[in-house]
N, C-alpha and C positions, 0 to 999 in steps of 0.2 A: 340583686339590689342595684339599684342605679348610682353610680359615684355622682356626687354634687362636683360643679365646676368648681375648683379653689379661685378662679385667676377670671374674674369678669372683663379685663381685656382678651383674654384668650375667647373667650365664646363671643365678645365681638366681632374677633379679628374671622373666628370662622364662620358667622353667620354674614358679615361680608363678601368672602372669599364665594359661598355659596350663591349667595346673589351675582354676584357676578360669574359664575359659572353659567346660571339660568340666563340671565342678560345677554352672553355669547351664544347661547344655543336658539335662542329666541332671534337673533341676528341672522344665525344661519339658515334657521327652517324659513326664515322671513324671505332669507335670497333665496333659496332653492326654492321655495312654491310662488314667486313672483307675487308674495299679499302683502300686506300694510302692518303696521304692528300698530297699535291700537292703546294710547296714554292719553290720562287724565293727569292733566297739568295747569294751572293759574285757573282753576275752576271752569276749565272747556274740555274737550273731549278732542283728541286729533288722530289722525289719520297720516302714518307718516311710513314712507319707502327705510326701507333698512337702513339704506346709506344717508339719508337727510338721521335718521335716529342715531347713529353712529357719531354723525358730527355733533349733534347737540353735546349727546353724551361725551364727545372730546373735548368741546367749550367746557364743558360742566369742569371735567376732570384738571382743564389747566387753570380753572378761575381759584379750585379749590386748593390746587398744589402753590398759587402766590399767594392766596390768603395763608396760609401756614408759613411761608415764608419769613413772613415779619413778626413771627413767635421765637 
């Protein structure tokens, strides 16, 4: 039988964790076969090099760490 989660921040913290596992691997394969990685964002479709993906994603991550700031 499957135990039920008791703790719904626990199964968020790892269904995060997870995603960003995939997120890093999806980085990697992206540099080693020199392709694009491929998101649907503000209702467009882009086409973007690992490293321009990287950055967005480190804008994202500091925009999100000073919004929690002022909590």
């Amino acid at each position: 039988m499957i135990r039920p989660e008791q703790d719904h921040t626990s199964v968020t913290k790892k269904a995060q964790a997870a995603f960003l596992d995939v997120q890093q691997s999806v980085i990697e394969r992206a540099k080693q076969t020199h392709t694009p990685i491929i998101v649907f964002t503000d209702n467009r479709i882009q086409s973007l090099t690992a490293e321009e993906f990287e950055r967005i994603e480190l804008e994202k991550s500091s925009e999100r760490i000073e919004l929690g700031k002022g909590e």
